[in-house]
C-alpha positions in Angstrom: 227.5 138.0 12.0 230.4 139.1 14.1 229.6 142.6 15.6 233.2 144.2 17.2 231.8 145.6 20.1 232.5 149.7 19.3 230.7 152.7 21.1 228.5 154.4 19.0 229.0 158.3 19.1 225.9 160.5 19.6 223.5 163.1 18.8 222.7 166.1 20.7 219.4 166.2 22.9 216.6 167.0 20.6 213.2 167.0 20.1 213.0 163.4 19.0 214.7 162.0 22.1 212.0 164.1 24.1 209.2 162.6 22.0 210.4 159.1 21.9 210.8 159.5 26.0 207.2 160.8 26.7 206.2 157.8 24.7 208.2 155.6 27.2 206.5 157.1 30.3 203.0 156.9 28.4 204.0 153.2 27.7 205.5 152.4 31.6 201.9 153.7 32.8 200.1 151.2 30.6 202.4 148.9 31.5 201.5 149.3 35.3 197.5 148.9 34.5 197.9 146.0 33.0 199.6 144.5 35.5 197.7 146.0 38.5 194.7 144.2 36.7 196.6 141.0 36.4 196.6 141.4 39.7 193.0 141.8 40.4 192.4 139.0 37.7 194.7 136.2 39.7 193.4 137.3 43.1 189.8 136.6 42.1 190.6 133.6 40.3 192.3 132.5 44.0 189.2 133.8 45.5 186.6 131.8 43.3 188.9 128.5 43.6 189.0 129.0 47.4 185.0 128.9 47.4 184.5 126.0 46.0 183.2 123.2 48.1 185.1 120.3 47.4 181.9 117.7 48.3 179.7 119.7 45.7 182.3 120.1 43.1 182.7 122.7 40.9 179.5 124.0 39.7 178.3 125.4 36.1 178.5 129.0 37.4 181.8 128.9 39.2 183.0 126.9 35.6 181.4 130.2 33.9 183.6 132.7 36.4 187.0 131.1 36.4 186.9 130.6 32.2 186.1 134.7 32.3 188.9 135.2 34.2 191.6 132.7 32.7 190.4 134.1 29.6 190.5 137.7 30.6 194.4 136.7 32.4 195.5 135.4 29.1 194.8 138.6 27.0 196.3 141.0 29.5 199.7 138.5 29.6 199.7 139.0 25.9 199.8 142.7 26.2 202.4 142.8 28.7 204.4 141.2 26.7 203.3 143.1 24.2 203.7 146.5 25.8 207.2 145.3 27.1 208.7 144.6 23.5 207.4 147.9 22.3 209.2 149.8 25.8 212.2 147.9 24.9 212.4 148.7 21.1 211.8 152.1 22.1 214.7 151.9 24.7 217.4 151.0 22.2 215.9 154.0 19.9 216.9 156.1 22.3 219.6 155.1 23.9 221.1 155.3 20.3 220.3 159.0 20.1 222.0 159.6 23.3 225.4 157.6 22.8 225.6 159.6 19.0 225.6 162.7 20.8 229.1 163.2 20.6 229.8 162.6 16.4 226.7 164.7 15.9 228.2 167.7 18.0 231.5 167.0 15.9 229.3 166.9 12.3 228.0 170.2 13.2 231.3 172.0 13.4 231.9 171.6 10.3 230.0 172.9 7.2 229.6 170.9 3.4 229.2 172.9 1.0 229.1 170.7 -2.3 229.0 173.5 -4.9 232.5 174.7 -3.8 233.9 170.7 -3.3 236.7 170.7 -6.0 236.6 168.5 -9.0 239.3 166.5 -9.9 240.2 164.2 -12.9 240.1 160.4 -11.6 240.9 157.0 -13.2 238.4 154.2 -13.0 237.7 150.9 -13.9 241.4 150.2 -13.9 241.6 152.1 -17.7 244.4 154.8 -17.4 242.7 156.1 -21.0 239.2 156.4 -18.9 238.9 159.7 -17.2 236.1 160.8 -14.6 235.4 163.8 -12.4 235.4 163.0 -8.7 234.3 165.2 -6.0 236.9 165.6 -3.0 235.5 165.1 0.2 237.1 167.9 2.2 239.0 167.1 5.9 236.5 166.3 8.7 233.5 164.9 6.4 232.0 161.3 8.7 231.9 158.7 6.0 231.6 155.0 6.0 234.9 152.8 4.9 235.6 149.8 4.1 238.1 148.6 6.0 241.4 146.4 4.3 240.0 143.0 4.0 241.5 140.5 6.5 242.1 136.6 5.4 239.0 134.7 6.9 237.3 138.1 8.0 233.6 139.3 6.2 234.0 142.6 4.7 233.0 145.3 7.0 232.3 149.2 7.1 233.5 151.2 10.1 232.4 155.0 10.7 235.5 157.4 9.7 236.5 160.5 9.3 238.8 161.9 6.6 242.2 163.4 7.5 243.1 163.7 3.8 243.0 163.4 -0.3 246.3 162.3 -1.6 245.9 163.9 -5.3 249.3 161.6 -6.6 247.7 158.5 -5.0 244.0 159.0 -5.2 243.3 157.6 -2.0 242.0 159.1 0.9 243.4 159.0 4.7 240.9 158.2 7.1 240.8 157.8 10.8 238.6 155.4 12.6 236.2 157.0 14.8 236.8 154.3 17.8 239.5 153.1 19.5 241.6 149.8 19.7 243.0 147.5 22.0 245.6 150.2 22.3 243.8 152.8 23.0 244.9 154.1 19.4 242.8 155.4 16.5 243.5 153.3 13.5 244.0 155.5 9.8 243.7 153.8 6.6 244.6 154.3 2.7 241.2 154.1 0.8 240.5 154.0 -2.9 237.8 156.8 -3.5 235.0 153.7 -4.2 235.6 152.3 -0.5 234.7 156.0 0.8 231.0 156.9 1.5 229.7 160.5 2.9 227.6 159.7 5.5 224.9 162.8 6.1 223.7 165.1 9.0 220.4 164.5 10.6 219.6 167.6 8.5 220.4 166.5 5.4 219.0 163.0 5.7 216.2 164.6 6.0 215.8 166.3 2.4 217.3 163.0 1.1 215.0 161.1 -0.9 213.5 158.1 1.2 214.8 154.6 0.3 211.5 152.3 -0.3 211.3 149.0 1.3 212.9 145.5 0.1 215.8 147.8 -0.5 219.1 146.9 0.6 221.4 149.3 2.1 224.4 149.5 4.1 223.3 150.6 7.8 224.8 151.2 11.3 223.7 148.8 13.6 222.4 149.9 16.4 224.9 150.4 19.5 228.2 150.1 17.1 230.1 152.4 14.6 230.2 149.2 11.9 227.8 149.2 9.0 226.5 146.1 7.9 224.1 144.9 4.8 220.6 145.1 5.7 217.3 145.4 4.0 214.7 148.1 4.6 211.4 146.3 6.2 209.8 149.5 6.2 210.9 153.5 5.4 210.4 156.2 8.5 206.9 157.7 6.6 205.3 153.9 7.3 206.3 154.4 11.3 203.5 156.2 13.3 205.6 156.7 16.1 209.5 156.6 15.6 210.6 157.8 12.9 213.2 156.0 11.6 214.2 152.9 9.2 213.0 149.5 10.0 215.3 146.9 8.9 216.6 143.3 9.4 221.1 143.1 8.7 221.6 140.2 7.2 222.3 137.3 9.4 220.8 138.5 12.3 218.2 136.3 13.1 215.7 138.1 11.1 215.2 140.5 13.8 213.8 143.9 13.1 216.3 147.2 14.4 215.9 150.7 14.3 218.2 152.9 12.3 218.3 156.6 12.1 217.9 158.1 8.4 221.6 159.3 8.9 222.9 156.2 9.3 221.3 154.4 6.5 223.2 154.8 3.2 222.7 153.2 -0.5 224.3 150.0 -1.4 227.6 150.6 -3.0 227.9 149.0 -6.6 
């Protein structure tokens, strides 16, 4: 899959990031035991081995000793690496939180109120006798868009914000939330089906959770691009962070983190 490489904008300090950092610092202390009883484990298997009379050979209870402690040396590697993974994992969580810190300030400047959104009369399906309401997504809302396709390029969703409706075209104006080569913010024309709300933290949260095997369109991690994934499992299955687990397709089947927020329904 080719990621652009695009900061991701983010969220204000809260309680989460605390939360998700004491669990790093519980973590880093495990992380030292382990490896101050490697420690102890390797120095008495150097200990044992430097006992052994080589005339004698290696007797039945010295055999007994080093297997306890190879064995022993094994299963504390495998929770380091263990441990590791999970500090790691937890790592990209958060730095996530911190680098969205900056579109979450922006999101919370400006209020949605859906019950006053105006209504408007839209064609769709290409049949000008086929008439629809539409709601207007007012100036300012974050939304996913789908970029213009480019010839040899895979279809791909950017984070956006809009600038404006155009009633006459049905379109709206968007502006990339990240910067080019140029330094410049790209805008775009977008049919009303290429324009996707994307929600608060708040507002996530009352959303209905989307169940696993699911596929979505989410943010991946460290980017403002949203890419086809699949839910592995929602944030109620996730004892510790809670957010989506998912694997974006063509990405190595790895398992990423996603915040509720970023996670949006696949567009028909």
């Amino acid at each position: 899959m080719d990621r652009k490489s695009r900061s991701l904008r983010s969220h204000e300090e809260s309680s989460e990031e605390f939360n998700i950092w004491k669990q790093i610092c519980s973590s880093l202390l495990k992380l030292e035991g382990i490896q101050k009883e490697e420690e102890t484990v390797i120095n008495s298997i150097n200990k044992i081995q430097l006992s052994v009379d080589i005339e004698k050979g290696i007797t039945g209870l010295i055999q007994q000793k080093l297997k306890e402690n190879y064995k022993r040396g094994i299963e504390l590697s495998f929770n380091e690496s263990k441990m590791i993974q999970n500090i790691i994992e937890k790592l990209s969580v958060l730095i996530a939180l911190r680098e969205n810190e900056q579109a979450d300030q922006k999101r919370k400047k400006r209020k949605i109120e859906i019950t006053d959104t105006k209504v408007i009369l839209n064609q769709s399906n290409n049949n000008h006798n086929s008439l629809e309401p539409i709601e207007i997504l007012p100036k300012g809302t974050t939304v996913a868009a789908r970029q213009p396709k480019e010839k040899d390029k895979n279809e791909e969703w950017i984070l956006a914000v809009v600038i404006q409706y155009h009633t006459d075209k049905n379109k709206y104006q968007v502006e990339d939330v990240d910067q080019d080569d140029y330094g410049e913010k790209q805008r775009y024309m977008l049919s009303p089906r290429y324009v996707i709300p994307v929600p608060n933290s708040e507002e996530a949260r009352s959303l209905p959770e989307i169940p696993a095997q699911e596929d979505v369109l989410a943010l991946y991690p460290g980017t403002t691009c949203f890419y086809k994934a699949v839910v592995i499992a929602p944030p109620s299955k996730s004892k510790e962070i809670k957010n989506y687990r998912v694997q974006f397709e063509d990405d190595n089947d790895e398992v990423k983190y996603v915040m509720p927020e970023h996670i949006l329904k696949m567009p028909k």
